[in-house]
C-alpha positions, -999 to +999 in steps of 0.1 A: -916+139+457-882+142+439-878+115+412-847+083+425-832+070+401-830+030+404-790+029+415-802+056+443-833+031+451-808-002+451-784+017+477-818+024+494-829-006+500-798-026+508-791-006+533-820-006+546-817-046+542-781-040+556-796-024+589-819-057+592-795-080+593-770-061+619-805-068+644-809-099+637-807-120+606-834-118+582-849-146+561-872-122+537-904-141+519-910-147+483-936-115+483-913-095+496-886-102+474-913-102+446-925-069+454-894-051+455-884-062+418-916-053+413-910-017+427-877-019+405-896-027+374-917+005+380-891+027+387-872+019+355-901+017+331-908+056+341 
């Protein structure tokens, strides 16, 4: 697995999130939220 760097992960994931809401809009939960800061956190403490 190649090493992201946290700007590559951010672009990542809202587009990902950007795909979502062009289905159908999305109302994401507390854990989710919580677990991708926490995924954040990980990345940059590496």
């Amino acid at each position: 697995m190649s090493k992201k760097t946290s700007k590559e992960v951010d672009e990542e994931l809202k587009a990902q999130i950007d795909n979502l809401h062009c289905k159908e809009p999305i109302y994401f939960s507390k854990e989710f939220i919580n677990f991708v800061n926490f995924t954040k956190e990980l990345i940059n403490n590496e």
